[in-house]
C-alpha positions in Angstrom: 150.1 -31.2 175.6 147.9 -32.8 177.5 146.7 -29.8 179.4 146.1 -27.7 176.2 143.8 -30.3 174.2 141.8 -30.8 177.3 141.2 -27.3 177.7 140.2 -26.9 173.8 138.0 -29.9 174.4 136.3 -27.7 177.2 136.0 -24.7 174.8 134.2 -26.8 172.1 131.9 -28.1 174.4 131.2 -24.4 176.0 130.8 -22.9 172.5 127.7 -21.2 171.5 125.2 -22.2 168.4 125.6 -19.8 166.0 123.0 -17.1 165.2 121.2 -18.7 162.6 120.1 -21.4 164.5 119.3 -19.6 167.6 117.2 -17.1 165.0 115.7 -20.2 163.1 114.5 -21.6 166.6 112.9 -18.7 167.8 111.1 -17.9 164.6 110.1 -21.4 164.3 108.3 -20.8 168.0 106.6 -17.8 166.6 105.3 -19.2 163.7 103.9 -22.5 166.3 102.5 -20.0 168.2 101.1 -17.6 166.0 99.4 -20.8 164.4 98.0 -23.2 167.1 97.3 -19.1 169.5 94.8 -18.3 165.9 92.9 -21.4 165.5 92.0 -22.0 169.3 90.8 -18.4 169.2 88.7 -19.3 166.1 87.3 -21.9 168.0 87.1 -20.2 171.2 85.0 -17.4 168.9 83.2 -19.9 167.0 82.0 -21.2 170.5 81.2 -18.1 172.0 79.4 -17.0 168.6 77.2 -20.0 168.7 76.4 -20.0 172.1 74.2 -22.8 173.7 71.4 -20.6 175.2 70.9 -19.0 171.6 70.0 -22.3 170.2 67.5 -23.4 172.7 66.0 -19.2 172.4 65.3 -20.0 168.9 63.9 -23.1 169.9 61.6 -21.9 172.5 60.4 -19.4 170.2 59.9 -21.8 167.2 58.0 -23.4 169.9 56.0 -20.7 170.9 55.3 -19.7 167.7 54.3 -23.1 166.3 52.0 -23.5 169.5 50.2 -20.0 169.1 49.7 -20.6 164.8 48.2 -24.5 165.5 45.6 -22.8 168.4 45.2 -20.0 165.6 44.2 -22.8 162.9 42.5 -24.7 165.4 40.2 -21.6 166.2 39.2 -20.9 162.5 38.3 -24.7 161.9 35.9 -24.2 164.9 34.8 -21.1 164.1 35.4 -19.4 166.6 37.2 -15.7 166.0 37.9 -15.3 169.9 39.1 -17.9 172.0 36.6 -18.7 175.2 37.7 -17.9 178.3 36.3 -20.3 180.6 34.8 -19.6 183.8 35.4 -21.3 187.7 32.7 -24.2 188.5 30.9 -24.6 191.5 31.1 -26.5 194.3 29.0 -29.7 193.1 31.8 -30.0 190.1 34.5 -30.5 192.7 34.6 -34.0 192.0 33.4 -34.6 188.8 35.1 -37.5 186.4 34.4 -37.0 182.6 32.5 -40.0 181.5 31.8 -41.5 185.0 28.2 -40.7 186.5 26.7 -43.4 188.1 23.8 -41.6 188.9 23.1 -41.1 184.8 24.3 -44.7 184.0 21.8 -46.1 186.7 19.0 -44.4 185.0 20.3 -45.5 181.5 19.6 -48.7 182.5 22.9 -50.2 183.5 23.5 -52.7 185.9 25.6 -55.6 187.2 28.2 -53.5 188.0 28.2 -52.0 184.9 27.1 -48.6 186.3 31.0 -48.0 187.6 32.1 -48.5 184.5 32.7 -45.1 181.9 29.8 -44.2 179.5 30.6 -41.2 177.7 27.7 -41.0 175.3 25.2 -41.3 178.6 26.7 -38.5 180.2 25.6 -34.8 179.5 28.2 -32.4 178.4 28.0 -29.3 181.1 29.2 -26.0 180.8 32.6 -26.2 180.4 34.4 -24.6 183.3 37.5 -24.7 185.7 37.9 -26.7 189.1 39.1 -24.8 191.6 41.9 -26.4 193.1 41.4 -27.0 196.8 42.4 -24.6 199.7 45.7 -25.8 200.5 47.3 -27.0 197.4 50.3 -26.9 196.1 51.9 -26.9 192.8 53.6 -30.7 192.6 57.6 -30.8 193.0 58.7 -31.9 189.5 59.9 -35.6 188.4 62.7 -36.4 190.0 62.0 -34.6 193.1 58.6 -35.2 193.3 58.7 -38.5 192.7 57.7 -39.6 196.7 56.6 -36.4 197.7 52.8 -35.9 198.2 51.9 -32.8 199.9 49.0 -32.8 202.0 47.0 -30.3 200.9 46.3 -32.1 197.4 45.1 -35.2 198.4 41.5 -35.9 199.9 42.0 -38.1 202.5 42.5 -37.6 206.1 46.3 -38.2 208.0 44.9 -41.2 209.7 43.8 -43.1 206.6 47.0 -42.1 204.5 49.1 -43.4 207.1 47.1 -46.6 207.6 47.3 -47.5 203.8 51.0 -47.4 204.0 51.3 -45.3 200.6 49.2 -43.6 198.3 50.1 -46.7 195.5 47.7 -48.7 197.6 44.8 -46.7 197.3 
């Protein structure tokens, strides 16, 4: 007896789910599937349908387009239908500072050290016109790159006095 209810306890353990359940289980995983697989490809779509670089495309171009209407207004409150295009100076504006002649304060009658100081209504608006830059310059490396790089070419002073000072801050 023995031997025939441990072999039916062997059966009962080895005995298959029925087909309902096994059906239920696998529809069950279709339907999880079928759900969660839909609403990561929404979000994968609504993603890729709002792409990043499209935003900051219409910003630019708001950008743009705000920048060219406000030098549009402030062209017709000048009065001016055609923007000027400005021409290069000469060599004598190489060095000019806006608001800092000494040569004009001195003969405006400034002095005690006042002559160093800035006096825009002494000085005399020039033609306006654009600096050259100088032979050698460079376009400056941007923050944070630039931020202890000075090239050469853009500053006025000789290689012996930059490295006497120590650092341009000093100056």
């Amino acid at each position: 007896m023995r031997s025939s209810g441990s072999s039916q306890y062997l059966v009962n353990l080895r005995r298959r789910p029925p087909l309902n359940w096994i059906l239920l289980c696998f529809i069950s995983v279709l339907a999880l599937i079928a759900v969660f697989g839909s609403s990561s490809s929404r979000t994968l779509d609504s993603v890729v349908s709002s792409s990043v670089p499209d935003f900051y495309n219409t910003y630019r171009r708001l950008k743009e387009q705000a920048r060219s209407d406000f030098l549009e207004v402030k062209s017709l409150s000048l009065g001016v239908t055609h923007p000027k295009e400005f021409e290069l100076c000469g060599k004598e504006r190489e060095n000019y500072v806006p608001c800092y002649n000494v040569s004009a304060s001195l003969t405006a009658g400034l002095h005690d050290a006042e002559e160093f100081d800035r006096h825009c209504e002494v000085s005399i608006v020039g033609s306006r016109c654009l600096v050259r830059p100088p032979k050698e310059y460079k376009i400056p490396l941007r923050w944070p790159a630039g931020r202890d790089v000075i090239w050469s070419g853009n500053v006025k002073i000789t290689k012996d006095q930059f490295l006497s000072s120590g650092s341009m801050t000093k100056r």
